[in-house]
Steps between C-alpha positions, in 0.01 A plus 500: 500500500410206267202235683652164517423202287234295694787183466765641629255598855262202498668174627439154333324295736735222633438177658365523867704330774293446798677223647880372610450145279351789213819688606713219447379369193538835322873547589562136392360606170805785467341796585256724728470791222168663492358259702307615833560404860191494765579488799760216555803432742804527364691526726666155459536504136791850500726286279197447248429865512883558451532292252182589277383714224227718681493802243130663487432276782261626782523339867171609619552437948811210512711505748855460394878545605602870502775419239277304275249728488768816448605246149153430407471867490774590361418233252196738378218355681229654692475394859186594739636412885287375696324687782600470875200476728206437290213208609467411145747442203385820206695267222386151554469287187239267675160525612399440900407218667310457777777324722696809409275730595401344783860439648520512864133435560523248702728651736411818503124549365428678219632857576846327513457412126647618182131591335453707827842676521495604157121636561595716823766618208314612320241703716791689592580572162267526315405846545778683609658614132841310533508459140805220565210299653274582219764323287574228726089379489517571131835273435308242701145520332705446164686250599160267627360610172769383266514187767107418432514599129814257462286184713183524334625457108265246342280522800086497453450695817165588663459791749226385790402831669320519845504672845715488781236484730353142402563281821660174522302225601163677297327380237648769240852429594441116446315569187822721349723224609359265331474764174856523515551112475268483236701755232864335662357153378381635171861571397484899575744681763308669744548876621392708772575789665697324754309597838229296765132466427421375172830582328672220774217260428606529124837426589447237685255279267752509257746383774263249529503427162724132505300373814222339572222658508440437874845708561337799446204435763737431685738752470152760525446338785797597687538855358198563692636494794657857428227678279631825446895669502292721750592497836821330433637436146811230713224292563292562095848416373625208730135319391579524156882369549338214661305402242797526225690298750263221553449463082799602364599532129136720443464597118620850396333854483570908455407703734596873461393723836671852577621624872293797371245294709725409758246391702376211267825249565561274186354127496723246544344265245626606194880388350586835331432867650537829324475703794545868400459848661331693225131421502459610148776294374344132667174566400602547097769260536219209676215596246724562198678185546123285517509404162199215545278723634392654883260357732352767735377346852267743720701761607496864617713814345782302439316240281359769318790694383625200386213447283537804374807527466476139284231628318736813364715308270191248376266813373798680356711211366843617594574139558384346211183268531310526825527265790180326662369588798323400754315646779337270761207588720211640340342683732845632645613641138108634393391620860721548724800642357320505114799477307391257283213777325790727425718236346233365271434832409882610404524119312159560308576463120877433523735187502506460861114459539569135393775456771329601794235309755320518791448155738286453800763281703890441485432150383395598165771729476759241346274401266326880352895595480593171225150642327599818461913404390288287235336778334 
């Protein structure tokens, strides 16, 4: 038996669909031929379908009449149906938002929510070898991916790592707020990992970003009144709703968190969310894509790995040029948790000694981060 030509097995990327105006547009043009459908009602456009050229098309989870979908295969396209019963959609062709993911919160708390269906999910899946939900999280997490890849084209994008556990209302949490506000107004699109503590307070200083200053006090201010997603994540969430709700149109933000950590709900502050269920895939996906450079906030294992995990790609160069980074807190990065010795030491004599620092306070991180993109 003869092995195939690669052509005649590897299909031509077509045009991606992820809308019905998208949808519409394309058949007005004369044909749907290669292109590639995410996750888009059809049902109202059978005579379209009908009437179209859909030959190495794929529908990737649209509904559609029974007969138009029997011609569009027929027609030699490839069509994925969607799946009956899930909490989440495993094609979409868009990133979150919080109102999505939050849907139903008001009437029914948190555990009525999308974000918390779609966690319970996946505890109950996760480990029990169904390999069609193995596929169904995978289909997903590469879906958000080619979602975040496709938004942030052009983008200079900086990652702000932190913990969880910094409080609202405390010093740290205003201090990363106002971090995040900083790098918004400096022209750079801010990225987190999406959760509370000082990944929120990221998100929400770029939210800030187009106020007045004295929104963000403000805003601080009333976020206090719920410190922690601990004992009740309905309350956590409704504070931050409030505050988008009392200064709406906030500037945009990624955030990328993972119902691996179910636990940690994602932050309402931020415009776009690539929430996935593979760990492993959101942290490469939120460091790789933080092209200006990482700023590392006091932290505990999680902030670590990241920095290692950052650190990887600088000291090898299997992205090309290193990245700055930053780690705030002296004493937390030398004593405490000394990562900061054992970076220096991996950098020493290579191109990313020049591209990483160590600051006392958050303040100065903003300004060690442009030194370092300088050099």
């Amino acid at each position: 038996m003869g092995v195939k030509n690669p052509d005649e097995i590897t299909p031509a990327p077509g045009v991606e669909i992820e809308s019905l105006a998208a949808f519409d547009e394309a058949v007005a043009a004369g044909s749907l031929a290669g292109h590639r459908v995410q996750s888009v009602d059809l049902t109202d456009r059978s005579a379209a379908l009908l009437a179209a050229d859909t030959s190495g098309a794929v529908f990737l989870g649209c509904p559609m009449e029974p007969g138009a979908e029997a011609k569009v295969r027929a027609g030699g396209a490839f069509v994925f149906p969607p799946v009956p019963g899930l909490p989440f959609d495993p094609y979409r062709g868009l990133l979150y938002t919080a109102d999505a993911l939050y849907d139903g919160l008001t009437e029914g708390g948190y555990e009525a929510t999308p974000d918390a269906r779609a966690y319970r999910w996946f505890q109950g899946t996760r480990s029990n070898g169904d390999v069609f939900a193995s596929m169904l999280r995978s289909l997903h997490d590469d879906a958000v991916s080619d979602a975040l890849e496709e938004l942030l084209v052009g983008a200079r994008v900086v990652g702000v790592m932190g913990g969880h556990a910094t409080a609202r209302g405390s010093a740290s949490y205003t201090a990363a707020a106002r971090l995040g506000r900083t790098l918004a107004r400096s022209g750079l699109t801010v990225a987190t990992g999406g959760g509370p503590g000082a990944m929120e307070a990221a998100n929400l200083g770029a939210y800030a970003a187009p106020h007045p200053d004295a929104m963000l006090d403000e805003a601080c201010e009333i976020l206090a009144g719920a410190p922690s997603f601990t004992p009740s994540v309905t309350d956590w969430a409704r504070a931050a709703f409030a505050v988008r709700e009392r200064w709406p149109k906030g500037g945009g933000s990624v955030s990328i968190p993972t119902w691996f950590y179910g636990h940690e709900p994602p932050n309402p502050f931020s415009d776009h969310i690539a929430k996935y269920f593979a760990n492993a895939l959101r942290e490469d996906g939120l460091l790789a894509r933080s092209n200006a450079g990482v700023i590392f906030l006091p932290g505990a294992a999680g902030t670590v790995q990241e920095i290692f995990d950052s650190t990887t790609p600088n000291y090898y160069g299997s992205r090309g040029e290193p990245t700055p980074m930053v780690l705030v807190g002296r004493d937390h990065w030398t004593r405490k948790l000394p990562a900061w010795p054992l970076l220096s030491a991996l950098a020493a004599d290579r191109p990313m000694e020049s591209r990483i620092g160590l600051v006392d306070t958050v303040e100065e991180a903003s300004e060690e981060l442009a030194r370092l993109s300088a050099k």
